[in-house]
Backbone as a printed PyTorch tensor [residue, N CA C, xyz], in Angstrom:
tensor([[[  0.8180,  -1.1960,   0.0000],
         [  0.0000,   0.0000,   0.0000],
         [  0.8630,   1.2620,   0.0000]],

        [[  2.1900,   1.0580,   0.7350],
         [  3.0080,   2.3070,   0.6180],
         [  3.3560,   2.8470,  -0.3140]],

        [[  3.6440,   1.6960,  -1.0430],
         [  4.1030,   1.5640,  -2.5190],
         [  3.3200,   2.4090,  -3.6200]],

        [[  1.8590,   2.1340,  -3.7830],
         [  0.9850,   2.5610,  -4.6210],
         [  0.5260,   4.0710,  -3.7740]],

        [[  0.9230,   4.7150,  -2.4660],
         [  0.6080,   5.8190,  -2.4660],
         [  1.9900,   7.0000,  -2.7970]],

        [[  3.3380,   6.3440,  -2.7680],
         [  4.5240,   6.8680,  -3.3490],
         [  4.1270,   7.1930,  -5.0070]],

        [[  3.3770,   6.0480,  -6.0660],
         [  3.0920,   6.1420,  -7.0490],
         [  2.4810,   7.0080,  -7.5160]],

        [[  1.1240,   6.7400,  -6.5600],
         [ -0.0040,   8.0040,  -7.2450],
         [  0.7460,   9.4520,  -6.6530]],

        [[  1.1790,   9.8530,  -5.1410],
         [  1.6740,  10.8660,  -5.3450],
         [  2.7420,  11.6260,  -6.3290]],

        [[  3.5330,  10.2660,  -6.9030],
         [  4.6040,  10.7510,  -7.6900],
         [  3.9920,  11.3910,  -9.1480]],

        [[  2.6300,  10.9290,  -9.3610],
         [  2.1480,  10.6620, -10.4930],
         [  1.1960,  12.3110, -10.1450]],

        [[  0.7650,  12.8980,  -9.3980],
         [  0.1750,  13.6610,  -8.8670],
         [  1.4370,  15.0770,  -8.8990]],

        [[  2.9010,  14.8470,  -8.7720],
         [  3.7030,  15.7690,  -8.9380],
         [  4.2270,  15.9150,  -9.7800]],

        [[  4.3420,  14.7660, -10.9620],
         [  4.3460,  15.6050, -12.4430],
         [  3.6370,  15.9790, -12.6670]],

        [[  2.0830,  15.4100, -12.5230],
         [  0.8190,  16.5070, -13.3700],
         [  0.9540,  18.0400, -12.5810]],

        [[  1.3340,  18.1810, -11.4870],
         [  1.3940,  19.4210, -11.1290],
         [  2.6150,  20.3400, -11.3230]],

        [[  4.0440,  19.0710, -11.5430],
         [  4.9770,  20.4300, -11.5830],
         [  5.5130,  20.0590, -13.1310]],

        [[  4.4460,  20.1600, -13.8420],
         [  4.9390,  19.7950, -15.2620],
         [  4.1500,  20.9580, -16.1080]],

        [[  4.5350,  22.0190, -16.0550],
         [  4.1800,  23.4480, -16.9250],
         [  4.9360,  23.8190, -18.1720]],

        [[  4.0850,  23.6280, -19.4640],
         [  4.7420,  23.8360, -20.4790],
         [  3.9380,  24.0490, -21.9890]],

        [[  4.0240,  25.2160, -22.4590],
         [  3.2120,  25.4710, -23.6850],
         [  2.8590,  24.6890, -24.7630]],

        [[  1.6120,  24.8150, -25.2100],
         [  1.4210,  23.6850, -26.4990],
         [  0.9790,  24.7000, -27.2110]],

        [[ -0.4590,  26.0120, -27.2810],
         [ -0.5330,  26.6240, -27.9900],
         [  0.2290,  27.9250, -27.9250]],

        [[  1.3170,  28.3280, -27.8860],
         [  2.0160,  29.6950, -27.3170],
         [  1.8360,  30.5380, -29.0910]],

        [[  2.3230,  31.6550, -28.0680],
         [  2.2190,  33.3000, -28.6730],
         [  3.7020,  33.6330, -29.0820]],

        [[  3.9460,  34.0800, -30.4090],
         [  5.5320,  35.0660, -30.5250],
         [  5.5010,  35.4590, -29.4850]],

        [[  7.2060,  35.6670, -28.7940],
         [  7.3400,  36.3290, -27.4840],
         [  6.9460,  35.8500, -26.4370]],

        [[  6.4660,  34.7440, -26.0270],
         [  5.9460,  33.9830, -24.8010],
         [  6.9190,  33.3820, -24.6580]],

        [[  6.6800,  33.0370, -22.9930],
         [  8.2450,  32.3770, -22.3390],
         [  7.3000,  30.7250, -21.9410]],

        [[  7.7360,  30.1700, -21.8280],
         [  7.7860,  28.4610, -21.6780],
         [  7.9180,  28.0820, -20.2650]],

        [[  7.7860,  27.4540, -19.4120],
         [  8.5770,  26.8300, -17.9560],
         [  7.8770,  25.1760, -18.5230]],

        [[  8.9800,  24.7450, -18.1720],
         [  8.3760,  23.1500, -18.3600],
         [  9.0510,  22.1120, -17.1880]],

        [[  8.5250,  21.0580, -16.9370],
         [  9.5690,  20.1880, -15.9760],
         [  8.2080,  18.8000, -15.4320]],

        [[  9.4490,  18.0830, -14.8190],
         [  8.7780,  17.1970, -14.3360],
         [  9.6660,  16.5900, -12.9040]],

        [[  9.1760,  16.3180, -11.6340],
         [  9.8700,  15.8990, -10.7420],
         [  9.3350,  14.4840, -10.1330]],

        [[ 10.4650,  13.4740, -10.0240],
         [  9.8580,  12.1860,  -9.5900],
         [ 10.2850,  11.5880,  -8.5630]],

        [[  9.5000,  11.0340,  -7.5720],
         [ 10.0850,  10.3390,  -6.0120],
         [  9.8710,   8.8520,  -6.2850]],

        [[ 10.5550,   7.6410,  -6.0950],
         [ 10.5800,   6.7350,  -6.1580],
         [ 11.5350,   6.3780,  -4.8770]],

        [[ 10.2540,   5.0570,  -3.7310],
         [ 11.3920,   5.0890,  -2.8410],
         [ 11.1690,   3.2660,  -2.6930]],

        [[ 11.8690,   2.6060,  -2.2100],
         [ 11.7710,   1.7430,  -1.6810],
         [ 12.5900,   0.6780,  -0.8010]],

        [[ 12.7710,  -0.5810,   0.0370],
         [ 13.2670,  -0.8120,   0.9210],
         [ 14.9320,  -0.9470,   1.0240]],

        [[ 15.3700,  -0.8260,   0.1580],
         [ 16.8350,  -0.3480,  -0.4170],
         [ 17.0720,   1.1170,  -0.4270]],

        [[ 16.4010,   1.8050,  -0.8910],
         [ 16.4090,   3.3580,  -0.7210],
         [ 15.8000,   4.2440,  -1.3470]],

        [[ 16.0600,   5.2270,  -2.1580],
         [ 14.8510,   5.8350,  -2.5230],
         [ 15.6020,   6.7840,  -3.9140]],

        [[ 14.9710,   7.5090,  -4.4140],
         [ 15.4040,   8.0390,  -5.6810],
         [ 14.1960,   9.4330,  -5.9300]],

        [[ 15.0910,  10.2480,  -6.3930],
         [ 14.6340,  12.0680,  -6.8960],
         [ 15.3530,  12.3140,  -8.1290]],

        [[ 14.2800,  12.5520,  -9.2260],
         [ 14.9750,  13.0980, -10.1350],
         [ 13.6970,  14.4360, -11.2600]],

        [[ 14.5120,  15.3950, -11.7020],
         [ 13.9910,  16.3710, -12.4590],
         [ 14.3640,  15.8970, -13.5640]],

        [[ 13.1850,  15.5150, -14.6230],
         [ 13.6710,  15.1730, -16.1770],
         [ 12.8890,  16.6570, -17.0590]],

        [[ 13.4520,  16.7450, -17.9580],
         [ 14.1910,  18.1740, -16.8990],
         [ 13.4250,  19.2970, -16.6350]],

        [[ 14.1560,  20.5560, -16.0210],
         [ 13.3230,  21.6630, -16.1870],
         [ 13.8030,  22.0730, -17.1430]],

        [[ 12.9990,  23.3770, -17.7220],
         [ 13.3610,  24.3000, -18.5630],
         [ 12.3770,  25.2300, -18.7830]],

        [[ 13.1740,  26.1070, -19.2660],
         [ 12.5690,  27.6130, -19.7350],
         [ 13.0640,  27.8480, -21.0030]],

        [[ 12.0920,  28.4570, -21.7340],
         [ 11.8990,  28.8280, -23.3270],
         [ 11.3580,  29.7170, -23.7090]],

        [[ 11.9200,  30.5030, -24.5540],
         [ 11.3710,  31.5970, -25.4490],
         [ 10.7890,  31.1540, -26.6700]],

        [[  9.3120,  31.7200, -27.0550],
         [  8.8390,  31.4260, -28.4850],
         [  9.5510,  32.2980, -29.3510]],

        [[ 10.1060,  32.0770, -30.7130],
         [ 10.2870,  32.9670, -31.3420],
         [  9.8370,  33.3830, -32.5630]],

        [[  8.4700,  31.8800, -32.6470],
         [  7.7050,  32.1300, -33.0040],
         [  6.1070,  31.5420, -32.7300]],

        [[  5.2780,  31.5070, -33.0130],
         [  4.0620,  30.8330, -32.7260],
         [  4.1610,  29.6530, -32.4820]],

        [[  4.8390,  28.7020, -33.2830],
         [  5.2070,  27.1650, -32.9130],
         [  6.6960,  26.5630, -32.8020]],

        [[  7.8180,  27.7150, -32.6720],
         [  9.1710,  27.1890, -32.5120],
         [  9.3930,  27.8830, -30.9210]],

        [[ 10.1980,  26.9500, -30.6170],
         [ 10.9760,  27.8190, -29.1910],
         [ 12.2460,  27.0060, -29.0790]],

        [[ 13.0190,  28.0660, -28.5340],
         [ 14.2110,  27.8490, -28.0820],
         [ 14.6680,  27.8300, -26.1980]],

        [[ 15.5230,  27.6130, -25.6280],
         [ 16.0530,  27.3710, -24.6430],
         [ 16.5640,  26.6510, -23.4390]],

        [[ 16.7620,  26.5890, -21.8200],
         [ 17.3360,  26.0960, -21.5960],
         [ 16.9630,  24.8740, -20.8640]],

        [[ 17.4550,  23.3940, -20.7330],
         [ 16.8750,  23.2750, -19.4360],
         [ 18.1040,  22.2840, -18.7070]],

        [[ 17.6880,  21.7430, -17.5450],
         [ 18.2300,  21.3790, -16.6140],
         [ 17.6490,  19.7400, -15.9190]],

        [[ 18.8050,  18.7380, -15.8370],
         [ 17.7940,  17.3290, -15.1630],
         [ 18.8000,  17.1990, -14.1070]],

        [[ 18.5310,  16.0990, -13.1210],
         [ 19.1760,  15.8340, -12.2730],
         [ 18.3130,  14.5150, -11.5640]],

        [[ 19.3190,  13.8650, -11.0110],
         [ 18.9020,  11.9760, -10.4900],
         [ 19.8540,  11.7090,  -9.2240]],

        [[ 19.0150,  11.5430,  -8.4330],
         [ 19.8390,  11.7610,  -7.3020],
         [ 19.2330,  10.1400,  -6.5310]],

        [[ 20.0840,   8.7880,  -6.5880],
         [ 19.9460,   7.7850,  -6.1950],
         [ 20.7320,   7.8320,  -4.6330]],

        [[ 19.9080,   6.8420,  -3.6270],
         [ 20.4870,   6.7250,  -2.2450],
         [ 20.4020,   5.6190,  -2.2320]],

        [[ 21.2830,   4.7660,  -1.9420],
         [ 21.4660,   3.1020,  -1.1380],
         [ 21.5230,   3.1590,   0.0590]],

        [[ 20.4350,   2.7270,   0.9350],
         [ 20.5680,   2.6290,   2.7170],
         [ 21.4670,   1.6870,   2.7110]],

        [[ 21.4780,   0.7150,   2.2660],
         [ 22.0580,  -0.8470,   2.5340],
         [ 23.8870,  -0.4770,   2.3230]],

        [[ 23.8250,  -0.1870,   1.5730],
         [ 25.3400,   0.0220,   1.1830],
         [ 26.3010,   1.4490,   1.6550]],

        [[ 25.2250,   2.2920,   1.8360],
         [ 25.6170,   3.8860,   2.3250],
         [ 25.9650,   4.4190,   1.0760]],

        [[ 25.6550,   5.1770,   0.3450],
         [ 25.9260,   5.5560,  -0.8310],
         [ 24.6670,   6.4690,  -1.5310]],

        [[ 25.6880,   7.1460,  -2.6530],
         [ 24.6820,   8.1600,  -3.7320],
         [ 25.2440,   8.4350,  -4.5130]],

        [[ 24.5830,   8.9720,  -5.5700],
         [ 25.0140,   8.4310,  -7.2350],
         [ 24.0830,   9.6310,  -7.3390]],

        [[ 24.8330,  10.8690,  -8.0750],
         [ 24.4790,  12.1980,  -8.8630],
         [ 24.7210,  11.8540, -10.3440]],

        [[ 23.7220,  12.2510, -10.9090],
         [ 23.5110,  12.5270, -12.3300],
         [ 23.1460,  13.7740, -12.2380]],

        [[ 23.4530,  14.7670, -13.2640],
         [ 23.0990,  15.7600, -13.5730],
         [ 23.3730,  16.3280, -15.4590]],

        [[ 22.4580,  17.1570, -15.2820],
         [ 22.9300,  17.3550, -17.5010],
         [ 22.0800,  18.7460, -17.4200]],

        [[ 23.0190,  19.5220, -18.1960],
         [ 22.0920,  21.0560, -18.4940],
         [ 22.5890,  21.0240, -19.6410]],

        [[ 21.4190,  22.1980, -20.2940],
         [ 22.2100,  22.3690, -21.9510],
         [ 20.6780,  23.1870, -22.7550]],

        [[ 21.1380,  23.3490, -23.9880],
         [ 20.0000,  23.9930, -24.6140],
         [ 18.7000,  22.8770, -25.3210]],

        [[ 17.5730,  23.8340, -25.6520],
         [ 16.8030,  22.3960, -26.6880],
         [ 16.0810,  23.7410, -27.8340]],

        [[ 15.5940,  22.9550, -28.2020],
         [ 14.5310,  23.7570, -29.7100],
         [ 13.4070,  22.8060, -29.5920]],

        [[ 12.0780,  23.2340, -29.5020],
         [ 11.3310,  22.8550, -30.0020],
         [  9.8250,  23.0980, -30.5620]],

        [[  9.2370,  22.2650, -31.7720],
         [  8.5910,  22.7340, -32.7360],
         [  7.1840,  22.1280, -32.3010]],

        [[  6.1770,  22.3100, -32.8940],
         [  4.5720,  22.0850, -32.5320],
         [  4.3190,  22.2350, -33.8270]],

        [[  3.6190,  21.3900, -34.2600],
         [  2.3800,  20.6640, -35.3490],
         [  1.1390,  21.2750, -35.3290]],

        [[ -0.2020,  21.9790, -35.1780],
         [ -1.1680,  20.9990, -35.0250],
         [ -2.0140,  20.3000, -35.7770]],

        [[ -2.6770,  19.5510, -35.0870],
         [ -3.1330,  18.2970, -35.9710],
         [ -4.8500,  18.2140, -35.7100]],

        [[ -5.2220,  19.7300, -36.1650],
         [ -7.0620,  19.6050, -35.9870],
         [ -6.6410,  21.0570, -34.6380]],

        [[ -8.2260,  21.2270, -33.7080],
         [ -8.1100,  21.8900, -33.0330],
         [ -7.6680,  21.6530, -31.7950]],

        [[ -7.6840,  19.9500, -31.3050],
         [ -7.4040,  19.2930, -30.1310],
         [ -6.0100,  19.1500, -30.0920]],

        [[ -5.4680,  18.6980, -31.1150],
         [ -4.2990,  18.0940, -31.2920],
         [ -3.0360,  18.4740, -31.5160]],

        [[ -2.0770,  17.7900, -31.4580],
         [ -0.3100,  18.9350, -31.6310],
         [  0.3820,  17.2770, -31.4900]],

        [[  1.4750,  17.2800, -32.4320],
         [  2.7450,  16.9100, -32.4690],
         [  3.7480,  17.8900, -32.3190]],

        [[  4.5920,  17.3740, -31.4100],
         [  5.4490,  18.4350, -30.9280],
         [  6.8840,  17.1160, -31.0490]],

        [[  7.9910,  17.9470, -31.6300],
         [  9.2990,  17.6330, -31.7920],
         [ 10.0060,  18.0540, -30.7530]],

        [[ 11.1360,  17.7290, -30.3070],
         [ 12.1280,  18.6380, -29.2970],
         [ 13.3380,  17.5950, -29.5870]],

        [[ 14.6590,  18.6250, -29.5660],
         [ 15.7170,  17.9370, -29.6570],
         [ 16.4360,  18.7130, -28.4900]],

        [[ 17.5260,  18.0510, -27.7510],
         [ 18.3910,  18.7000, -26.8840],
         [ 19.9790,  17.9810, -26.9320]],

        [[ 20.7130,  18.9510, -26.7070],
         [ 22.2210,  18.8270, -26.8570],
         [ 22.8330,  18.9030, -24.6790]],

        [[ 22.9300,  18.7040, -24.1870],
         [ 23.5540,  18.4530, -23.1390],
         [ 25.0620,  18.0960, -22.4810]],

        [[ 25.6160,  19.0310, -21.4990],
         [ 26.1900,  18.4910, -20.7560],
         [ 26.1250,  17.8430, -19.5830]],

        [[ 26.3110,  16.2810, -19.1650],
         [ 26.5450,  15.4240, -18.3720],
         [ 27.5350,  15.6480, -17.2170]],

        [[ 27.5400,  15.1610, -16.1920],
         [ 28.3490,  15.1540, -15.1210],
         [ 27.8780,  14.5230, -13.8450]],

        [[ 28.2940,  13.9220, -12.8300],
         [ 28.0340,  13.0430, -11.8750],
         [ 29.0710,  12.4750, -11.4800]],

        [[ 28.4830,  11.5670, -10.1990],
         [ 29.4930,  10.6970,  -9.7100],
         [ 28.4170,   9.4120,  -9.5220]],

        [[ 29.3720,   8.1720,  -9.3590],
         [ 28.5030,   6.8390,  -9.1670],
         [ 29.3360,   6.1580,  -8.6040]],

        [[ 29.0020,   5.0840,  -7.6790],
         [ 29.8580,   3.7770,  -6.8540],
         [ 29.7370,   3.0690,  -7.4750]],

        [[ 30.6390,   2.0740,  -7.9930],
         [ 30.9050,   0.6780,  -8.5790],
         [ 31.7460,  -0.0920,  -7.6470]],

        [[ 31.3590,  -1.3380,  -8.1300],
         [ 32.3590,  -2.3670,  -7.6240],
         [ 33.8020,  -2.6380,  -8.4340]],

        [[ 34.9810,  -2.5630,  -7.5790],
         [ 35.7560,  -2.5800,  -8.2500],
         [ 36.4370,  -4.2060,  -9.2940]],

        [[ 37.8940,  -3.9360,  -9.4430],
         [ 38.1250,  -5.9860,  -9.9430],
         [ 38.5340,  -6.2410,  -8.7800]],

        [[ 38.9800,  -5.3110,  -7.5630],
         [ 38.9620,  -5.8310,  -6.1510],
         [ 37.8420,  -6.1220,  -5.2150]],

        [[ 37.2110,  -6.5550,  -6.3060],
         [ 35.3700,  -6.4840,  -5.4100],
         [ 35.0290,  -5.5780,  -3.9830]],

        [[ 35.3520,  -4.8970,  -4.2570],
         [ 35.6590,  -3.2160,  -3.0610],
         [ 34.5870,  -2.0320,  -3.9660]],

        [[ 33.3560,  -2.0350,  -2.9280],
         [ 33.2130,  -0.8900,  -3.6750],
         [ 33.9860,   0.7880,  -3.5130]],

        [[ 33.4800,   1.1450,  -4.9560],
         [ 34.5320,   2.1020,  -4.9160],
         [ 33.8030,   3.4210,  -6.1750]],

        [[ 33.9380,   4.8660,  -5.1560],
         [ 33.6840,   5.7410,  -5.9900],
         [ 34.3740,   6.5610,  -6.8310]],

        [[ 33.2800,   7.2020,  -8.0010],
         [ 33.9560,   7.7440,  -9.1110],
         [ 33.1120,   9.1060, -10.0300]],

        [[ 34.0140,   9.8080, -10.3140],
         [ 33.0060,  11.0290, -11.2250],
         [ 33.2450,  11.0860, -12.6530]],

        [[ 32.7630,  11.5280, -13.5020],
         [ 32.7650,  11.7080, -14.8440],
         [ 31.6620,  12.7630, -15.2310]],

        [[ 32.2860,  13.1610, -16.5900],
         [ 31.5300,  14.0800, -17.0740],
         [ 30.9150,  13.3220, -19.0790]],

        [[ 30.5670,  14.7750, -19.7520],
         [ 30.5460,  13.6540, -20.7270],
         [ 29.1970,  14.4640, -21.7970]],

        [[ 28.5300,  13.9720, -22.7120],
         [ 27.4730,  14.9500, -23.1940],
         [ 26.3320,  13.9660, -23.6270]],

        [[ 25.2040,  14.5370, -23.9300],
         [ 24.1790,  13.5900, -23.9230],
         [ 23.0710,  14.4040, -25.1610]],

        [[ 22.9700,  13.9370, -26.4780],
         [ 22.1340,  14.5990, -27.3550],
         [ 20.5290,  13.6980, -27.2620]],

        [[ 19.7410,  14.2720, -27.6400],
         [ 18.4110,  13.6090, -27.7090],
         [ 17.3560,  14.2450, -28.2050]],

        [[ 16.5770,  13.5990, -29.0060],
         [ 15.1940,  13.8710, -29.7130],
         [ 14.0390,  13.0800, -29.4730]],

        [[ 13.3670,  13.6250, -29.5940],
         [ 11.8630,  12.9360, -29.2450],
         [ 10.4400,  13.4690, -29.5690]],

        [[  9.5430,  12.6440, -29.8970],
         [  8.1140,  13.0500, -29.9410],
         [  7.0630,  13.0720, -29.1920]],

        [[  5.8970,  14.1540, -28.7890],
         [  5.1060,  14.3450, -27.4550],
         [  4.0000,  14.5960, -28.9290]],

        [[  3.2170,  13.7160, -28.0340],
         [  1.9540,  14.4070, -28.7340],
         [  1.0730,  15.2580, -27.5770]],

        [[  0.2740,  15.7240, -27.7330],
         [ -0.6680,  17.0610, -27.4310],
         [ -2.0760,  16.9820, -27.2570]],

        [[ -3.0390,  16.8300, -26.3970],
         [ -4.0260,  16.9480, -26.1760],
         [ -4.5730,  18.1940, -25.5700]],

        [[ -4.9840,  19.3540, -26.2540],
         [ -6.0120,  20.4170, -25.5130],
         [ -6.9650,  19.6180, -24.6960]],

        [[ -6.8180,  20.2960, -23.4760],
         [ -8.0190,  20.3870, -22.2060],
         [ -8.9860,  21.4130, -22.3390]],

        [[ -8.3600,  22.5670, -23.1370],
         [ -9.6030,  24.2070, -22.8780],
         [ -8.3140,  24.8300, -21.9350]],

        [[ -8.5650,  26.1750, -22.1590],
         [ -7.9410,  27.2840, -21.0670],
         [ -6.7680,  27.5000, -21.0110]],

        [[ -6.1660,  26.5000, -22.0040],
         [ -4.7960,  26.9360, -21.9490],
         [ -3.8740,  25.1700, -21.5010]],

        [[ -4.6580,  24.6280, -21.1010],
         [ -4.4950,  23.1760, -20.6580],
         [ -4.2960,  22.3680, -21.0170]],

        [[ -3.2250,  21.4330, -21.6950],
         [ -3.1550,  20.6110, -22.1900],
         [ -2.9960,  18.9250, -21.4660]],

        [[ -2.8150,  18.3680, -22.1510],
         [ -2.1200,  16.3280, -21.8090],
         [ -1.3330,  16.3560, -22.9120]],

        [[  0.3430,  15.6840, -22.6930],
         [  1.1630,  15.6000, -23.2080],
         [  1.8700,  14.2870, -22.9350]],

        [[  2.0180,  13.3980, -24.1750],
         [  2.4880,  12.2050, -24.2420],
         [  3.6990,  11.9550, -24.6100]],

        [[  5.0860,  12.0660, -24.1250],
         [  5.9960,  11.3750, -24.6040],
         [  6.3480,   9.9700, -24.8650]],

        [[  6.1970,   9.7610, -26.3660],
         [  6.0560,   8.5980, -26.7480],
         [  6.9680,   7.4690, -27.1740]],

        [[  8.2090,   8.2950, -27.8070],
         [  9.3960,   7.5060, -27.7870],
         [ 10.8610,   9.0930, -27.7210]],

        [[ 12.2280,   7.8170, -28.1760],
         [ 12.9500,   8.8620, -27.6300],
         [ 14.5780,   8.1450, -28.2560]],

        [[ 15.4250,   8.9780, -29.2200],
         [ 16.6610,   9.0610, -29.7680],
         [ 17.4010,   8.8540, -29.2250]],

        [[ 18.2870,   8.8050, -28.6270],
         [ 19.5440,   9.3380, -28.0280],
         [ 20.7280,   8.6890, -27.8930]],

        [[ 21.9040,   9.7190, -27.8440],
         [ 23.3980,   9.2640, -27.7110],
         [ 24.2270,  10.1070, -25.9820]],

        [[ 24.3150,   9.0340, -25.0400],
         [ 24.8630,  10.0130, -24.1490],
         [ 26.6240,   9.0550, -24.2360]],

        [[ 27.8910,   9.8640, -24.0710],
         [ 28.5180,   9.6510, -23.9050],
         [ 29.3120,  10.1420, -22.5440]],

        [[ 29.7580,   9.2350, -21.9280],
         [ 30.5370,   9.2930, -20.2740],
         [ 31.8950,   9.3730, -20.4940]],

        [[ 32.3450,  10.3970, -20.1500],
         [ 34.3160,  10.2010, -19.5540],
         [ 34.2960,  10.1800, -18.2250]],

        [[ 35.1720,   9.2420, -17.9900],
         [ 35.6240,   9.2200, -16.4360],
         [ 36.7810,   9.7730, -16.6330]],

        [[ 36.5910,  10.4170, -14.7950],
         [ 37.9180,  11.3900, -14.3480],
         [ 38.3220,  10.4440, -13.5300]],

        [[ 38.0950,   9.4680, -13.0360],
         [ 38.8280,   8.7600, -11.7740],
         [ 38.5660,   7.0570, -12.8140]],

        [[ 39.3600,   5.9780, -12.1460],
         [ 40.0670,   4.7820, -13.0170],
         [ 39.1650,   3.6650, -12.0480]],

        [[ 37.9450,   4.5530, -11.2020],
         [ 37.0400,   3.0200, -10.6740],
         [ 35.7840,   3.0920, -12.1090]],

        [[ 35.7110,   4.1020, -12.6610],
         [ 34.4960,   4.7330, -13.6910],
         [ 34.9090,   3.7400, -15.0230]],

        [[ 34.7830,   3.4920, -15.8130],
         [ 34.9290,   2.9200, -17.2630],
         [ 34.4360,   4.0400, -18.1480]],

        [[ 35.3570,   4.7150, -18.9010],
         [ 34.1720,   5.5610, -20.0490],
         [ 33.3990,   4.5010, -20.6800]],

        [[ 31.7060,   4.8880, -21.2450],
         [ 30.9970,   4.6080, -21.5080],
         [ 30.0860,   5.2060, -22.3360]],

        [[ 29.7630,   4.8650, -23.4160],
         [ 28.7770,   5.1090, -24.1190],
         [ 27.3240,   4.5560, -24.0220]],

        [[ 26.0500,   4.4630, -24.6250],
         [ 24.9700,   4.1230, -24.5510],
         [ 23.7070,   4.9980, -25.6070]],

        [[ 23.5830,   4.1060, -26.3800],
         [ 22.1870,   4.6120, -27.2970],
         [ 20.3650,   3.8060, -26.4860]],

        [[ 19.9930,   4.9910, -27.0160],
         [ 18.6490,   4.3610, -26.5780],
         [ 17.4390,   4.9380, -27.6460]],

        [[ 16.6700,   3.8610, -28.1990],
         [ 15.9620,   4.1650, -29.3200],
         [ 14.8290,   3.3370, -28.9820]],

        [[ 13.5380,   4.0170, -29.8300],
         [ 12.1720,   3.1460, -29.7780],
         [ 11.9100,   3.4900, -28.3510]],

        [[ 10.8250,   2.6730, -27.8990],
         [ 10.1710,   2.5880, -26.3590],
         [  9.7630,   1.9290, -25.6930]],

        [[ 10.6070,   2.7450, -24.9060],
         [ 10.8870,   1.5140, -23.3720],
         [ 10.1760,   2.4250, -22.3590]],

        [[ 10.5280,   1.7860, -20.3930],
         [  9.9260,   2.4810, -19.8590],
         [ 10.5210,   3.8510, -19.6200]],

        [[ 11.3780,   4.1930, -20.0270],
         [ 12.6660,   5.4410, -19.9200],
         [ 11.4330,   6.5740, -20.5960]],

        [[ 11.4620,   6.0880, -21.7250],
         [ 11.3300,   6.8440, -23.0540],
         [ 10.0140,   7.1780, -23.0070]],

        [[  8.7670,   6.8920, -22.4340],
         [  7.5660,   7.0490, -22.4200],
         [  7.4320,   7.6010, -20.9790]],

        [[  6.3600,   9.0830, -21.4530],
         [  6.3580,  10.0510, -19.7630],
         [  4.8020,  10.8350, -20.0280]],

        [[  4.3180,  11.0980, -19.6650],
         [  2.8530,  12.1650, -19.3670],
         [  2.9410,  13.0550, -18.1030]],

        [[  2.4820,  14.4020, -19.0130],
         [  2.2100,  15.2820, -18.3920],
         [  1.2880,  16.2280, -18.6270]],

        [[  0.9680,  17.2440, -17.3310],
         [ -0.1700,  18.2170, -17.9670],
         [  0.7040,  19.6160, -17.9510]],

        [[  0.3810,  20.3060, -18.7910],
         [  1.0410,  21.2540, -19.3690],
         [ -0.0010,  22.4840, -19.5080]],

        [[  0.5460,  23.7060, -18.9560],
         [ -0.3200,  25.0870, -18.9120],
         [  0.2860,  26.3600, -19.7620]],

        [[ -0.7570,  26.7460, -20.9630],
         [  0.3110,  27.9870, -21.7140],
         [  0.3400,  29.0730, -20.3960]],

        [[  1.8390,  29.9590, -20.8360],
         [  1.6890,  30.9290, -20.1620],
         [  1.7170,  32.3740, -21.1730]],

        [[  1.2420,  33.2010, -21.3510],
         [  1.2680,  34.3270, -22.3260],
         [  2.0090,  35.6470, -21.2250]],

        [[  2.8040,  36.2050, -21.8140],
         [  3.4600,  37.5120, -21.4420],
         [  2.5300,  38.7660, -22.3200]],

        [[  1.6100,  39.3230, -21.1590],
         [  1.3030,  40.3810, -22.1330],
         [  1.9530,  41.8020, -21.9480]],

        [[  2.0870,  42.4870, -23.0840],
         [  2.8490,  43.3070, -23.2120],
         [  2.2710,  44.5940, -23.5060]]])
């Protein structure tokens, strides 16, 4: 039961902290984000996929920045594992009738964190790296009225590459394509208009 009320609340704080334009105005600014709690008898997990803020620069393009971060805890082992990535994105809106929107977004990112591994001395052992992370993806768009939308991320591109600064880390690469549970996310999304 703990379990399924961690869920629905988690599920209850993206629809609420997930603000982000579907029908915007030239000159309107964007806030978008999503924040997630996942805990359980090993430990627990926080992460922002991501925030960001955007300028329209035009009716259906925007530009700017955003920001993620994953912040894992092991009770059992004592430990935490930072992910973090900021960087710019662009993205474009469709629509498809009066309800509807395909929306594109691509983002370019820098990576950085630290993580515990086990070493070849079976010792665990920590390490940081940095590194960059590109990605594209498609959301489709449901109008609510008022400015309100439902937004489906449905699948998702990407190339992140890892350098390690310390010799417990392995550089690492990783693609991820099509959809999995990563790659698929919902949210509700509110325009905001700057009037001038």
């Amino acid at each position: 039961m703990k379990n399924l009320k961690l869920f629905l609340a988690s599920c209850l704080a993206i629809a609420c902290f997930s603000i982000q334009s579907t029908y915007a105005q030239k000159g309107g600014v964007m806030l978008y984000g999503s924040f997630n709690y996942h805990e359980t008898e090993a430990g627990h997990q926080l992460s922002a996929a991501p925030l960001g803020v955007g300028y329209f620069f035009n009716d259906n393009m925007n530009v700017g920045l955003n920001y993620g971060f994953n912040t894992s805890k092991n009770k059992a082992l004592d430990f935490t594992d930072h992910f973090h990535e900021v960087g710019p994105f662009y993205s474009n809106t469709w629509p498809l009738g009066k309800h509807f929107n395909l929306i594109g977004q691509v983002e370019a990112h820098y990576i950085w964190g630290n993580e515990h591994v086990v070493n070849a001395a079976n010792v665990m052992a920590d390490g940081s790296y940095n590194g960059y992370l590109l990605r594209a993806y498609p959301l489709v768009g449901i109008s609510l009225g008022k400015g309100w939308a439902l937004k489906a991320k449905v699948a998702e591109l990407s190339y992140k590459k890892k350098h390690s600064k310390d010799a417990s880390i392995a550089n690492d690469h990783e693609i991820i394509t099509g959809i999995n549970g990563s790659t698929v996310g919902l949210g509700i999304s509110k325009n905001l208009f700057i009037k001038g």
